[in-house]
C-alpha positions in Angstrom: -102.5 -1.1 -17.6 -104.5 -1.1 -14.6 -103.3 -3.3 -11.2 -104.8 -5.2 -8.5 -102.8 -4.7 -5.6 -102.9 -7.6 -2.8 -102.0 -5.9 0.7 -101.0 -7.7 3.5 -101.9 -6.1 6.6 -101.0 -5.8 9.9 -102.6 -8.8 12.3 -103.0 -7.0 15.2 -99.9 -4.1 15.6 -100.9 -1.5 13.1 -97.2 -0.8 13.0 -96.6 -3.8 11.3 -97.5 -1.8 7.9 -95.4 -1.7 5.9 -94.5 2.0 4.1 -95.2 0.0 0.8 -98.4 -1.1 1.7 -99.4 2.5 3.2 -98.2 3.8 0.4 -100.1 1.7 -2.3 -103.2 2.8 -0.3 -102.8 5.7 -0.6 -102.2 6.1 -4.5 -104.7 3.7 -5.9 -108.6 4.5 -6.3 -110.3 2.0 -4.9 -110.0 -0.4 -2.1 -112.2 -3.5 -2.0 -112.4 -5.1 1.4 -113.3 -7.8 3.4 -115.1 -6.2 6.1 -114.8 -2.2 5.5 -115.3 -0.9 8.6 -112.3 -2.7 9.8 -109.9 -1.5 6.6 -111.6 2.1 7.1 -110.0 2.0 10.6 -106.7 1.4 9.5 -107.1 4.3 6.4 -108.0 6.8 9.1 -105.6 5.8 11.2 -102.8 6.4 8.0 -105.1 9.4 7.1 -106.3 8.2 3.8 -109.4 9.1 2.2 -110.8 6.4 -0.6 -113.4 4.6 -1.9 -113.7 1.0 -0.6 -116.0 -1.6 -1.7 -117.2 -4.5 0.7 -115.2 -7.9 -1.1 -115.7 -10.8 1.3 -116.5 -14.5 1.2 -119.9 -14.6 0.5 -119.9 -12.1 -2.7 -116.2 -12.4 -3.8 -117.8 -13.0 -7.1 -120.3 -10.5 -7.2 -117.8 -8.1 -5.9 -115.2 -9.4 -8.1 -117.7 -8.1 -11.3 -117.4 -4.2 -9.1 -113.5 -4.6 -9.0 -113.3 -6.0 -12.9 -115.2 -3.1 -14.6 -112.8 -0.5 -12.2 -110.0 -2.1 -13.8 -111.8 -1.8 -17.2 -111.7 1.6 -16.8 -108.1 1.5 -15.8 -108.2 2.9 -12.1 -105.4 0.6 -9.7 -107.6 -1.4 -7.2 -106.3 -2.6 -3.5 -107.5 -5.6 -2.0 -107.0 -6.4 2.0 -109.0 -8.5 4.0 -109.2 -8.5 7.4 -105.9 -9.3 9.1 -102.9 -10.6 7.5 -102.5 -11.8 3.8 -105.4 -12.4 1.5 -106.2 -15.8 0.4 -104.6 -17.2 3.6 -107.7 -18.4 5.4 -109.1 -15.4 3.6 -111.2 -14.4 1.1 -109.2 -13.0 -2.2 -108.3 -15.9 -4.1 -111.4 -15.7 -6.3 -110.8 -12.0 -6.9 -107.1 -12.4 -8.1 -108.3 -15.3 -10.3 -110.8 -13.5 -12.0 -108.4 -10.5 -12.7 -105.7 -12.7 -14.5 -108.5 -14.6 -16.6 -109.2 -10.7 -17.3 -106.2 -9.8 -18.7 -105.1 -7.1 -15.5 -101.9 -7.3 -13.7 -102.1 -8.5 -10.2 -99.5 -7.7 -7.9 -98.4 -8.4 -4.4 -97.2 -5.9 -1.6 -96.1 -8.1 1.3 -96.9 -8.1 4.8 -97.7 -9.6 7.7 -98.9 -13.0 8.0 -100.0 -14.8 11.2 -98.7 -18.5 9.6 -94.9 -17.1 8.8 -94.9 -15.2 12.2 -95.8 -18.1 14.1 -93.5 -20.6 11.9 -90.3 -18.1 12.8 -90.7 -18.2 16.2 -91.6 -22.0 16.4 -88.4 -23.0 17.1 -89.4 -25.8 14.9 -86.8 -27.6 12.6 -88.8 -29.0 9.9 -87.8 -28.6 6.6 -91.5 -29.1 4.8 -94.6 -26.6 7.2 -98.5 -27.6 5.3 -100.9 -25.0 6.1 -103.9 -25.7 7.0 -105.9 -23.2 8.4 -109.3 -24.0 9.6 -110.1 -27.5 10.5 -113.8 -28.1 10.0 -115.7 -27.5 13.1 -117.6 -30.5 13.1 -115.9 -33.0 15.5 -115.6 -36.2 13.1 -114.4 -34.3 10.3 -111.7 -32.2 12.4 -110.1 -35.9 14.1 -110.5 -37.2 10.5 -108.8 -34.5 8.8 -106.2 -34.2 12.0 -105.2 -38.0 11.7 -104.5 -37.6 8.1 -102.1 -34.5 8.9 -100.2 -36.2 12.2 -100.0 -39.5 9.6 -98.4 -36.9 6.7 -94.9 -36.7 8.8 -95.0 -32.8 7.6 -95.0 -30.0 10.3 -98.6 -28.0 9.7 -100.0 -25.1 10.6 -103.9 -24.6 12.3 -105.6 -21.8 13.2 -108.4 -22.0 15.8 -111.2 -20.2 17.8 -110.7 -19.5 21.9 -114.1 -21.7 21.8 -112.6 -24.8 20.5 -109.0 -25.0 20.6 -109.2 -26.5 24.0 -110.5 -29.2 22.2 -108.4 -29.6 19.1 -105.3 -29.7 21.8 -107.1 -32.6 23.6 -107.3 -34.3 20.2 -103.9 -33.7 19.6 -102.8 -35.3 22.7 -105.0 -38.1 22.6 -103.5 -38.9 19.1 -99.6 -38.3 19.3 -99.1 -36.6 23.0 -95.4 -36.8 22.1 -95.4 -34.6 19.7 -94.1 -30.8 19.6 -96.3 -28.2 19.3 -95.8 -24.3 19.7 -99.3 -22.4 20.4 -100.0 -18.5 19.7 -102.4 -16.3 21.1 -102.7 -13.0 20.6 -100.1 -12.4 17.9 -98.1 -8.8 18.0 -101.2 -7.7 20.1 -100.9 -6.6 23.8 -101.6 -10.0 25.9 -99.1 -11.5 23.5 -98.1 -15.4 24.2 -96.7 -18.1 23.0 -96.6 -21.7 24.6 -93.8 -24.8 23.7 -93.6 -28.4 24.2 -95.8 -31.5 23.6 -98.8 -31.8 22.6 -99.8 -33.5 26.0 -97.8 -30.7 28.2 -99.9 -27.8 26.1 -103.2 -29.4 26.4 -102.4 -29.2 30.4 -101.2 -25.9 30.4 -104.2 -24.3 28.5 -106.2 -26.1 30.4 -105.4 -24.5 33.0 -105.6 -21.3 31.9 -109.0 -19.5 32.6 -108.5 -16.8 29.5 -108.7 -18.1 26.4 -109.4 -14.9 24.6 -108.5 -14.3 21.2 -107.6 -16.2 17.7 -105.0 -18.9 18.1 -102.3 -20.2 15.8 -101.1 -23.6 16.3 -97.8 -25.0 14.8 -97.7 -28.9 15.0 -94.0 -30.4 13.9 -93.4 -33.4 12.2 -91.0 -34.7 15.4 -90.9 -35.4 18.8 -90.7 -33.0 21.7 -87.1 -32.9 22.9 
């Protein structure tokens, strides 16, 4: 029987691969991808030669219909979006859904993930973390959406643009300035950082930063700053 292979890949370091992962790309006969010129970086730089198909949000289902009749025909597909895991603020839920409905095995090769990473180095200590992801860019639906999470009592997870999380922070401390907060920027990339305290005390600090280049994950606890 055929299998859809869901990779996790690296989120920055491409030694973050696993050799599972690099070696399921290289065996199977077609990879379908979020963006393919990104995935056909990483095959070169691995030295693999395959077919990849473009899989992203706006034809998941179209694409999916590609992926389905490969299967059919019993060739093992990959799927990897971008950066990290698939269906994590990524496109490949849709794909994976219509290959069970289909009858194909779908199964999972681990990797990197920029929610766990930032949640293991958090220093947080609470014992349920929601992931959210996006918050809608719209400013009355992200304080909506952002009071409803701070009112939960949960620890969550955001990830945000360098264009606006300036402005989630400020929201942040506006709401609950006490509360802790552990921001990262650049994850297992080269500028590399990480900043920890209250929501208040980050909003200053980025502030008063004049970089704020690259994707940002943001870990909000359920507690108080110490």
């Amino acid at each position: 029987m055929a299998v859809l292979y869901i990779i996790g890949t690296p989120i920055g370091n491409l030694g973050d691969l696993s050799l599972r992962a690099a070696e399921t790309l290289k065996a199977v006969d077609l990879v379908a991808c979020e963006d393919t010129r990104r995935t056909l970086k990483l095959l070169s730089h691995l030295g693999i030669r395959v077919k990849t198909l473009s899989c992203r949000a706006q034809n998941e289902e179209f694409a999916g219909e590609k992926v389905l009749a490969e299967l059919d025909q019993g060739k093992n597909v990959a799927y990897a979006s971008d950066a990290g895991t698939p269906a994590l603020s990524d496109p490949g839920a849709a794909l994976v859904r219509m290959a069970v409905r289909a009858g194909h095995r779908v199964i999972p090769v681990p990797g990197p993930s920029a929610f766990a990473s930032l949640v293991s180095v958090s220093g947080g200590m609470d014992k349920t973390v929601v992931f959210e992801g996006f918050l809608s860019p719209k400013p009355g639906r992200r304080r909506g959406r952002l009071r409803e999470l701070l009112a939960g009592g949960a620890a969550f997870v955001l990830y945000e643009s360098p264009f606006r999380v300036l402005k989630l922070l400020e929201d942040l401390a506006e709401f609950d300035g006490e509360r802790y907060v552990c921001v990262g920027r650049e994850m297992t990339k080269i500028h590399e950082e990480y900043l920890r305290g209250s929501a208040a005390e980050i909003f200053a600090l980025l502030g008063e930063k004049t970089e704020k280049k690259g994707e940002f994950s943001v870990y909000v606890s359920g507690r108080k700053a110490d």
